[in-house]
Each structure stands twice: as structure tokens, then as C-alpha cells.
PDBQT receptor file of N, H, CA, C and O in Angstrom, charges set to zero:
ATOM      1  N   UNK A   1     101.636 119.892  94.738  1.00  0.00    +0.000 N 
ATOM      2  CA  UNK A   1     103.042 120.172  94.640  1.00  0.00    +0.000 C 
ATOM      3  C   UNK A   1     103.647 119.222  93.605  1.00  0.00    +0.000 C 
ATOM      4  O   UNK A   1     103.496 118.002  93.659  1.00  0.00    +0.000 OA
ATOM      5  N   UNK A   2     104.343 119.866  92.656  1.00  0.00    +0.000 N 
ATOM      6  H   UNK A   2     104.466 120.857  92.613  1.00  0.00    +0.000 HD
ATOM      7  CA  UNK A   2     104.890 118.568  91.563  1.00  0.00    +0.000 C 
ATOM      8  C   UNK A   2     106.260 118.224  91.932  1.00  0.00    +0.000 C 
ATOM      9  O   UNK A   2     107.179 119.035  92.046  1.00  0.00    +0.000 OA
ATOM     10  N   UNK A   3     106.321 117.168  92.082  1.00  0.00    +0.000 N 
ATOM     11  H   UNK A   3     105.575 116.508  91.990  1.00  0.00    +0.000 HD
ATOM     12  CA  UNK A   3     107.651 116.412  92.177  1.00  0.00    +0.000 C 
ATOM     13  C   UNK A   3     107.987 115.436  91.199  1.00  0.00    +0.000 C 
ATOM     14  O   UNK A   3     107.549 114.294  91.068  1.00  0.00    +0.000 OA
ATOM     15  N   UNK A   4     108.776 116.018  90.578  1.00  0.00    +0.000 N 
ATOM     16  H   UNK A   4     109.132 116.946  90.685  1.00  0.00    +0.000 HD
ATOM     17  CA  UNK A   4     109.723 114.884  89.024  1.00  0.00    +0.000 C 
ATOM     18  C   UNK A   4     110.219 113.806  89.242  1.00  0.00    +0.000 C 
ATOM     19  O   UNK A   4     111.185 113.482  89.933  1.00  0.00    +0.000 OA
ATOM     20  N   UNK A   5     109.386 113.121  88.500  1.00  0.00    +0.000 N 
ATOM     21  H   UNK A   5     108.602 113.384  87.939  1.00  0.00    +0.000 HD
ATOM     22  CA  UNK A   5     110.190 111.776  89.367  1.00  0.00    +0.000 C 
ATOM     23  C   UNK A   5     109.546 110.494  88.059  1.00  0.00    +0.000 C 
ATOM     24  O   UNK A   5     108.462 110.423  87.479  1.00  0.00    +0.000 OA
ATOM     25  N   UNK A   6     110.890 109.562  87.988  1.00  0.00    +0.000 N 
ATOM     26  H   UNK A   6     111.770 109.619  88.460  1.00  0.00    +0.000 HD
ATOM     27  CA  UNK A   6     110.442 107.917  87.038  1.00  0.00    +0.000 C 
ATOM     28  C   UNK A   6     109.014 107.623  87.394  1.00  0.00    +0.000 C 
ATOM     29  O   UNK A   6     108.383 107.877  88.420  1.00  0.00    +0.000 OA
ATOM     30  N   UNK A   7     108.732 107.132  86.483  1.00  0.00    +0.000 N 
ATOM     31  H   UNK A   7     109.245 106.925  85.650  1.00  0.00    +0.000 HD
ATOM     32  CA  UNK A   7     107.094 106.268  87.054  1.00  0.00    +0.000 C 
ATOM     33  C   UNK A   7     107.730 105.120  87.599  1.00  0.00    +0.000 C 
ATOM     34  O   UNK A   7     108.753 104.517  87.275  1.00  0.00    +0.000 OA
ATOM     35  N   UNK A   8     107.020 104.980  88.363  1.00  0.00    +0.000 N 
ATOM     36  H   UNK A   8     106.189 105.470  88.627  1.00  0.00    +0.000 HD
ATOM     37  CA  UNK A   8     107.428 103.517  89.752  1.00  0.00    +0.000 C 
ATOM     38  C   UNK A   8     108.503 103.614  90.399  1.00  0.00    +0.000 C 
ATOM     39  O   UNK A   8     109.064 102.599  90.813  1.00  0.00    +0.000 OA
ATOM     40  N   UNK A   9     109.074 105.037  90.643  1.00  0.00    +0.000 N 
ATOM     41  H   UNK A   9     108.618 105.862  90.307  1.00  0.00    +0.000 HD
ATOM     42  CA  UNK A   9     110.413 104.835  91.161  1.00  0.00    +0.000 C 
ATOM     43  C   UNK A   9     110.002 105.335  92.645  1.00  0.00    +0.000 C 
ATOM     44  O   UNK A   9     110.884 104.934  93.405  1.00  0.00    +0.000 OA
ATOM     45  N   UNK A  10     109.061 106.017  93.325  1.00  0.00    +0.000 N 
ATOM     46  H   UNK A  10     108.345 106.343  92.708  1.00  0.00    +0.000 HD
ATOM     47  CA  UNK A  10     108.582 106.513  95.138  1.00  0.00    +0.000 C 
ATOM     48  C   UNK A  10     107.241 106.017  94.976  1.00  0.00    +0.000 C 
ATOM     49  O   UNK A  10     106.545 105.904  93.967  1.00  0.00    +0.000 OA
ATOM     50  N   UNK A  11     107.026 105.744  96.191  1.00  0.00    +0.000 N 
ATOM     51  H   UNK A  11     107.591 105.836  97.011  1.00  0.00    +0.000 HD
ATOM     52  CA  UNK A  11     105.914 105.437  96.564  1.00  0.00    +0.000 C 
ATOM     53  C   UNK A  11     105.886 106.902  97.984  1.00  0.00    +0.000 C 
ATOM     54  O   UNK A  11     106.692 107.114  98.891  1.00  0.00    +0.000 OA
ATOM     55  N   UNK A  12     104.942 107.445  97.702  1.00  0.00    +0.000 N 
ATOM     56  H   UNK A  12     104.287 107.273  96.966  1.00  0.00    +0.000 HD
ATOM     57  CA  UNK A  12     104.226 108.395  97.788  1.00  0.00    +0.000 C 
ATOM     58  C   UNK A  12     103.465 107.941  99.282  1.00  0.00    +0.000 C 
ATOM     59  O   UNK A  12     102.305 107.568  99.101  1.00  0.00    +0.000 OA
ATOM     60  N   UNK A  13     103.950 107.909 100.798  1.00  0.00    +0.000 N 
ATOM     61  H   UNK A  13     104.892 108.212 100.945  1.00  0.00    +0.000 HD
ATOM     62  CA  UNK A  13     102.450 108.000 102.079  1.00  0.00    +0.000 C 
ATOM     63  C   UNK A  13     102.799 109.230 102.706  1.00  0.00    +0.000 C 
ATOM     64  O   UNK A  13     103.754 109.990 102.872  1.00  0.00    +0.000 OA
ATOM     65  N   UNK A  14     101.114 109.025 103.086  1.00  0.00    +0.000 N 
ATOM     66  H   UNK A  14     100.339 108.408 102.951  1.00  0.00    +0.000 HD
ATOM     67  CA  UNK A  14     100.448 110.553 103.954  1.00  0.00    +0.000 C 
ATOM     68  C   UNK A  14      99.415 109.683 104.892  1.00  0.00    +0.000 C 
ATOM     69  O   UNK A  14      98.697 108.715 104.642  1.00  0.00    +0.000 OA
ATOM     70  N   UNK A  15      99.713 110.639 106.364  1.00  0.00    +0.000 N 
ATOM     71  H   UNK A  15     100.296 111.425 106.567  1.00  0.00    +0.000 HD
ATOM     72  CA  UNK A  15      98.984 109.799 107.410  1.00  0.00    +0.000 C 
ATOM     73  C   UNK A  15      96.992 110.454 106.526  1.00  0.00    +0.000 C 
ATOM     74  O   UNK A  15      96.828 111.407 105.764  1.00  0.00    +0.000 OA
ATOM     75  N   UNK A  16      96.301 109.834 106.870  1.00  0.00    +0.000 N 
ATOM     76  H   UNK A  16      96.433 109.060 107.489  1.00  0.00    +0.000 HD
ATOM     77  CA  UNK A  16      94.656 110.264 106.782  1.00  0.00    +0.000 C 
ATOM     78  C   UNK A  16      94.283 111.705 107.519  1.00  0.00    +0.000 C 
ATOM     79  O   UNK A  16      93.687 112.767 107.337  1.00  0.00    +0.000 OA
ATOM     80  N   UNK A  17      94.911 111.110 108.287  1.00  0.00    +0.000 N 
ATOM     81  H   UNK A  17      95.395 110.248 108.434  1.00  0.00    +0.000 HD
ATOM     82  CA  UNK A  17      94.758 112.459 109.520  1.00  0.00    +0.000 C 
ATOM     83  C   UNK A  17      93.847 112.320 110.825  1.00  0.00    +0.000 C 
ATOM     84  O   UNK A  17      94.375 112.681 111.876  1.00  0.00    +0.000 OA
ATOM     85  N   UNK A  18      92.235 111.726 110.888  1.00  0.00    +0.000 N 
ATOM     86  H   UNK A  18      91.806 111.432 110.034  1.00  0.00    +0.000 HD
ATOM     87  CA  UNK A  18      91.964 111.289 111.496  1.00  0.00    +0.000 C 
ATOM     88  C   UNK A  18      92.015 109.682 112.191  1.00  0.00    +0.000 C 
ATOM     89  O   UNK A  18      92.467 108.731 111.553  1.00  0.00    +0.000 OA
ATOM     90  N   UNK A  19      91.579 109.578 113.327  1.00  0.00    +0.000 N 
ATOM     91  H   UNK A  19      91.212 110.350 113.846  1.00  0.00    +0.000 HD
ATOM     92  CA  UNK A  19      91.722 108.100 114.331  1.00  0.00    +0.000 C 
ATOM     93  C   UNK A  19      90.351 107.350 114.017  1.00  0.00    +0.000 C 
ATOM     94  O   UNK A  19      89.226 107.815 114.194  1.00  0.00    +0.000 OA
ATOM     95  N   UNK A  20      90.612 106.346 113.615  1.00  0.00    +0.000 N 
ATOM     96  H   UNK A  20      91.527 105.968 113.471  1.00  0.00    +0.000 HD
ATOM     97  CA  UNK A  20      89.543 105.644 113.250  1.00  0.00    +0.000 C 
ATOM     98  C   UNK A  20      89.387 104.536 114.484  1.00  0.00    +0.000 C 
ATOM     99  O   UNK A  20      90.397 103.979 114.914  1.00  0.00    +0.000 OA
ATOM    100  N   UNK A  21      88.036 104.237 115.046  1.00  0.00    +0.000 N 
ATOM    101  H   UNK A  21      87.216 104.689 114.696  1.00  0.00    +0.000 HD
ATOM    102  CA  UNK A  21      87.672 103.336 115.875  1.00  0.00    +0.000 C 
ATOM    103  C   UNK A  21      86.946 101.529 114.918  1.00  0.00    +0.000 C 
ATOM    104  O   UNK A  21      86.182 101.233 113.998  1.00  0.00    +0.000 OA
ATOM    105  N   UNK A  22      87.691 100.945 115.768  1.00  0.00    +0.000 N 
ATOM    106  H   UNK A  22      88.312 101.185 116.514  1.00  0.00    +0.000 HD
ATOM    107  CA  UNK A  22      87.270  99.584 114.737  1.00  0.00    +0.000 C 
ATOM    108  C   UNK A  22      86.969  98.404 116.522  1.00  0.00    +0.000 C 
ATOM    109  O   UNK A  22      87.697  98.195 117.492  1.00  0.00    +0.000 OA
ATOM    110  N   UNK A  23      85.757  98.000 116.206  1.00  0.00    +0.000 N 
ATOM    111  H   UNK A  23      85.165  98.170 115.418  1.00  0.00    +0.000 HD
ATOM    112  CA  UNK A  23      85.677  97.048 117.129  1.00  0.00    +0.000 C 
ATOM    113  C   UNK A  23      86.231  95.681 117.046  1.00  0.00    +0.000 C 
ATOM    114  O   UNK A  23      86.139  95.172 115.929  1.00  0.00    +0.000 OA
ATOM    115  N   UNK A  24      86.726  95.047 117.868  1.00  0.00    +0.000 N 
ATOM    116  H   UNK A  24      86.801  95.460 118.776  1.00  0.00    +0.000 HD
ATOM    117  CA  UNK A  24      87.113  93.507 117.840  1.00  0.00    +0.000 C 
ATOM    118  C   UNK A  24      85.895  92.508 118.089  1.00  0.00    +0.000 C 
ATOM    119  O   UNK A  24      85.263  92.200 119.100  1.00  0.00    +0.000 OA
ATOM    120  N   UNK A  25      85.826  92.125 116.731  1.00  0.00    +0.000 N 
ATOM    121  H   UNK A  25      86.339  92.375 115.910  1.00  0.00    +0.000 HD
ATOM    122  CA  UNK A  25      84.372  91.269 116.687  1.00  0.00    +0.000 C 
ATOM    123  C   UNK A  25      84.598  89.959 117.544  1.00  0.00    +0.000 C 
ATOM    124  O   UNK A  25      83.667  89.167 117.694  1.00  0.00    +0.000 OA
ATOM    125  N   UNK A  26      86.016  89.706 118.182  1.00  0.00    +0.000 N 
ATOM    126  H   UNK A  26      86.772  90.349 118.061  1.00  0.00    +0.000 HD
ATOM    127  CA  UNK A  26      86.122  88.238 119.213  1.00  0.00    +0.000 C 
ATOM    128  C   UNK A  26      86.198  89.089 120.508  1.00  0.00    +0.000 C 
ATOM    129  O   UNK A  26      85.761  88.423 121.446  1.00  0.00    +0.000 OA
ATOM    130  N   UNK A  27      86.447  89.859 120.745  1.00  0.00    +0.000 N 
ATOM    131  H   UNK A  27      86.802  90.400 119.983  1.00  0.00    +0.000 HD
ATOM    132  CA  UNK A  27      86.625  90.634 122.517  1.00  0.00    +0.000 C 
ATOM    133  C   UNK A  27      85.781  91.743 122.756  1.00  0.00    +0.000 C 
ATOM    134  O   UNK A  27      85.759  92.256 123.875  1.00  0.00    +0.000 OA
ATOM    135  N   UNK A  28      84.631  92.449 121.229  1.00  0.00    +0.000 N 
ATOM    136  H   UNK A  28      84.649  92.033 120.320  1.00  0.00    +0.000 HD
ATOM    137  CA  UNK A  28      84.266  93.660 121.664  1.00  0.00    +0.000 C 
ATOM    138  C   UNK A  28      84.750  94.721 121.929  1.00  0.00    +0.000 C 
ATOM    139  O   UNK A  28      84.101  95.760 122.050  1.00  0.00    +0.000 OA
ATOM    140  N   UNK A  29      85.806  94.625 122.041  1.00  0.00    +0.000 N 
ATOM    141  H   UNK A  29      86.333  93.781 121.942  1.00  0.00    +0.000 HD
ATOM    142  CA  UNK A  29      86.530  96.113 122.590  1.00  0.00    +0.000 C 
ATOM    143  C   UNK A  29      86.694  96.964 121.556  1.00  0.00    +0.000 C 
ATOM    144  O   UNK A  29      86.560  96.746 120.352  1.00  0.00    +0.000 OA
ATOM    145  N   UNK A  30      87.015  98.021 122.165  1.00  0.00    +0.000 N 
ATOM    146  H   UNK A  30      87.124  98.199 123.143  1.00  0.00    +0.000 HD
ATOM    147  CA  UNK A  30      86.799  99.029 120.737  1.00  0.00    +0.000 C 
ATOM    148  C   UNK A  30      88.905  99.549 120.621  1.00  0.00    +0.000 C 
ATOM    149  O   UNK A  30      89.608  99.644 121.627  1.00  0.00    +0.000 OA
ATOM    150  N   UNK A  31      89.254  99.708 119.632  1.00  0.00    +0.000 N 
ATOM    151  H   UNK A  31      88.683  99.631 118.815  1.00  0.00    +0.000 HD
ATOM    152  CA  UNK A  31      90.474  99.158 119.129  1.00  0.00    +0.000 C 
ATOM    153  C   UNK A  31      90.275 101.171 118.201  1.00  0.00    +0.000 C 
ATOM    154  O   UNK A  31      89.227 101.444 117.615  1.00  0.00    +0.000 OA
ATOM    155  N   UNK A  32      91.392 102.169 118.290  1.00  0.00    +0.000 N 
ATOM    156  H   UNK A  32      92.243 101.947 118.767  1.00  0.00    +0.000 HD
ATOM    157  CA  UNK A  32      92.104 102.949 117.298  1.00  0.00    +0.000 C 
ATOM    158  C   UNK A  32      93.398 102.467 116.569  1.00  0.00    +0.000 C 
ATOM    159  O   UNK A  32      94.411 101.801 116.785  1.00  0.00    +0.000 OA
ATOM    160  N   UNK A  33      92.892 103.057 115.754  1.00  0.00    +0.000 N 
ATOM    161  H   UNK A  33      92.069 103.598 115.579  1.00  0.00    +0.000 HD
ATOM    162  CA  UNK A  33      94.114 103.229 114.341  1.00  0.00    +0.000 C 
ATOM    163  C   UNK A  33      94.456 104.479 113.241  1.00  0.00    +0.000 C 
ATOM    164  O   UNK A  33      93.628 105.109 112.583  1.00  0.00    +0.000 OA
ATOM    165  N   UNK A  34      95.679 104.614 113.244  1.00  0.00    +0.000 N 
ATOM    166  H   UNK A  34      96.352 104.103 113.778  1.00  0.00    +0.000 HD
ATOM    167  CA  UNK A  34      95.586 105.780 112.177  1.00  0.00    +0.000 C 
ATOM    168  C   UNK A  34      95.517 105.446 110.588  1.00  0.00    +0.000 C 
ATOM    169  O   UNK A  34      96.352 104.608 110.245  1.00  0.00    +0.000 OA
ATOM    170  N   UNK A  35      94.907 105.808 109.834  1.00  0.00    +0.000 N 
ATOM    171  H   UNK A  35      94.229 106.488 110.113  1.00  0.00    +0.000 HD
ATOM    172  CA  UNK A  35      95.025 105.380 108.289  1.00  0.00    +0.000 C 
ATOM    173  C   UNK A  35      95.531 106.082 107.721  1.00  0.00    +0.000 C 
ATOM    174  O   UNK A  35      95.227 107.265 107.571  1.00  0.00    +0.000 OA
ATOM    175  N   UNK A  36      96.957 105.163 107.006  1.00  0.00    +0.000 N 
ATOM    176  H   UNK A  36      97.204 104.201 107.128  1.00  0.00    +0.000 HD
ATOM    177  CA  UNK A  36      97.598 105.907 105.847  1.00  0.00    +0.000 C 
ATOM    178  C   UNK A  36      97.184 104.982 104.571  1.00  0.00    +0.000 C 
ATOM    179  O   UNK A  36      96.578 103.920 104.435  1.00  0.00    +0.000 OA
ATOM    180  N   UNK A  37      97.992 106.177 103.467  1.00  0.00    +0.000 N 
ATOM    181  H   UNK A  37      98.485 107.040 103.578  1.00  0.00    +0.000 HD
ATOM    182  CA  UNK A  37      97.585 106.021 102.190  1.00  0.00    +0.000 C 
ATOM    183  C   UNK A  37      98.749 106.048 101.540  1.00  0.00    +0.000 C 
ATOM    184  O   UNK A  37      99.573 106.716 102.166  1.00  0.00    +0.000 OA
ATOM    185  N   UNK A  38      99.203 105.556 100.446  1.00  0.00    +0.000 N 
ATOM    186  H   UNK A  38      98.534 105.013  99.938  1.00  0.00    +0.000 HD
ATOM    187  CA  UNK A  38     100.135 104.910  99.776  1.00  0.00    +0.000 C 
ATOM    188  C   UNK A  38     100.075 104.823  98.470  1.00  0.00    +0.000 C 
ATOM    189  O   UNK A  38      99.317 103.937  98.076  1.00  0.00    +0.000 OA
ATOM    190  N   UNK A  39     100.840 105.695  97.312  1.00  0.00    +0.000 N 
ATOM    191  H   UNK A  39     101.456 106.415  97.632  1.00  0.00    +0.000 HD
ATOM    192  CA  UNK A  39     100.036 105.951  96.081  1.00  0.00    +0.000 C 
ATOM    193  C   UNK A  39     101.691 105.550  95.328  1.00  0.00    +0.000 C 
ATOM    194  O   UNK A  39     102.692 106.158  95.708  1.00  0.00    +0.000 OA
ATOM    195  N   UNK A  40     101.755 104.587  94.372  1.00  0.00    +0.000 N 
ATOM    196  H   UNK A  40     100.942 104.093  94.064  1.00  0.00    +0.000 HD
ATOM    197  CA  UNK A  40     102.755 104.392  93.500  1.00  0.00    +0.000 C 
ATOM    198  C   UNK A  40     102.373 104.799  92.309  1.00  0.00    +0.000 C 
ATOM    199  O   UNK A  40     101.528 104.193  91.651  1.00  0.00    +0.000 OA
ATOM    200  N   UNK A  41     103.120 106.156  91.812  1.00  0.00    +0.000 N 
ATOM    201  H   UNK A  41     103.807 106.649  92.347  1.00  0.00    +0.000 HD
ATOM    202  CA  UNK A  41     102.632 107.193  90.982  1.00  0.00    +0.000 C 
ATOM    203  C   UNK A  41     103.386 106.439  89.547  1.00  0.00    +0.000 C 
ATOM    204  O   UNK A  41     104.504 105.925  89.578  1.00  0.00    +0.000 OA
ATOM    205  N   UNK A  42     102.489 106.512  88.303  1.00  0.00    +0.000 N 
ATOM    206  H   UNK A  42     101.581 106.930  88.278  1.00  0.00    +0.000 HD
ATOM    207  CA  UNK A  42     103.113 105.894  87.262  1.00  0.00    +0.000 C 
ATOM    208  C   UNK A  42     102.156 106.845  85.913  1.00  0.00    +0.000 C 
ATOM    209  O   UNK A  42     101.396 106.222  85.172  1.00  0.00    +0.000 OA
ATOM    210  N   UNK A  43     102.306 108.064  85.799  1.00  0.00    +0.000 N 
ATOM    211  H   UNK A  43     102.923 108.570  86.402  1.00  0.00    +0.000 HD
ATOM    212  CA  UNK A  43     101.470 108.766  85.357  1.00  0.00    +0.000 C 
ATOM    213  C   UNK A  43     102.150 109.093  83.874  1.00  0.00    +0.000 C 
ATOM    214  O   UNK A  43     103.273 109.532  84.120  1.00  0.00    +0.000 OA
ATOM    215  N   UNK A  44     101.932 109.062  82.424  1.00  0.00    +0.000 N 
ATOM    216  H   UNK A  44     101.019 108.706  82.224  1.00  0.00    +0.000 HD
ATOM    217  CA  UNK A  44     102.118 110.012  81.431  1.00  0.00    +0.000 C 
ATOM    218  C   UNK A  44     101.501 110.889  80.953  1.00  0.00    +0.000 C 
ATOM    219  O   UNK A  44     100.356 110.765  80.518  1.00  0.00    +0.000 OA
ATOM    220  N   UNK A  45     102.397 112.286  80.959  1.00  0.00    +0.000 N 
ATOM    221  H   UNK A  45     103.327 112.387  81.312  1.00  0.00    +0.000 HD
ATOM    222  CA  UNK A  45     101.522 113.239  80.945  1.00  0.00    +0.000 C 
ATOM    223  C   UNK A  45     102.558 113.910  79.378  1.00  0.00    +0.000 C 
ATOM    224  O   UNK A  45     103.658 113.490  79.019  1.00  0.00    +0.000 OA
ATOM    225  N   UNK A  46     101.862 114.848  78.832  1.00  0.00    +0.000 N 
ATOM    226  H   UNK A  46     100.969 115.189  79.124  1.00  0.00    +0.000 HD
ATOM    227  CA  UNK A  46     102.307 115.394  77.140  1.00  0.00    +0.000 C 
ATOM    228  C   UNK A  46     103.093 116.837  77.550  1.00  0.00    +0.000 C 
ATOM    229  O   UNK A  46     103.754 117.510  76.758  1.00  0.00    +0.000 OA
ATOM    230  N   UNK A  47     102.866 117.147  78.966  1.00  0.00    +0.000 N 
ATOM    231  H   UNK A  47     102.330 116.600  79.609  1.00  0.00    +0.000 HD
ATOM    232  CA  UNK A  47     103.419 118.714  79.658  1.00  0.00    +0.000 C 
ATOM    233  C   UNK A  47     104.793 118.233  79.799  1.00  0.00    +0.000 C 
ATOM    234  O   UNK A  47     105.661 118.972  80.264  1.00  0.00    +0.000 OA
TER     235      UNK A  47
């Protein structure tokens, strides 16, 4: 989807989508999280 926009002016997040499991290497326990992503768009293009 194109959205017009300054270079460096949005920063751009989207969740991952899946739950990621991460263990706690001091308690063992097993610990979820969701991962997002974060893109500061600064692109020149000749279009």
C-alpha cells in the first residue's frame, strides 16, 4: 500500500503476528512475547 510521506517523518509498526516463547535463563520458566517491527522509511525513488 503506498503512503506519501517525508523521509523520516512516521515510523511505520506492525505486530509479527505470532507469540514467541523465550526462556528465563535465571528462573527457567518459559516467558511469551509478541514481536513487533518498526521501519523508519527514508527511501528515494525517480517515480
Amino acid at each position: 500500500m503506498r503512503q506519501p510521506h517525508v523521509a523520516g517523518e512516521r515510523l511505520f509498526v506492525d505486530c509479527a503476528g505470532t507469540t514467541l516463547e523465550m526462556i528465563d535463563g535465571g528462573r527457567g520458566e518459559v516467558l511469551t512475547a509478541q514481536l513487533f517491527v518498526a521501519t523508519l522509511i527514508a527511501v528515494r525513488s525517480s517515480t
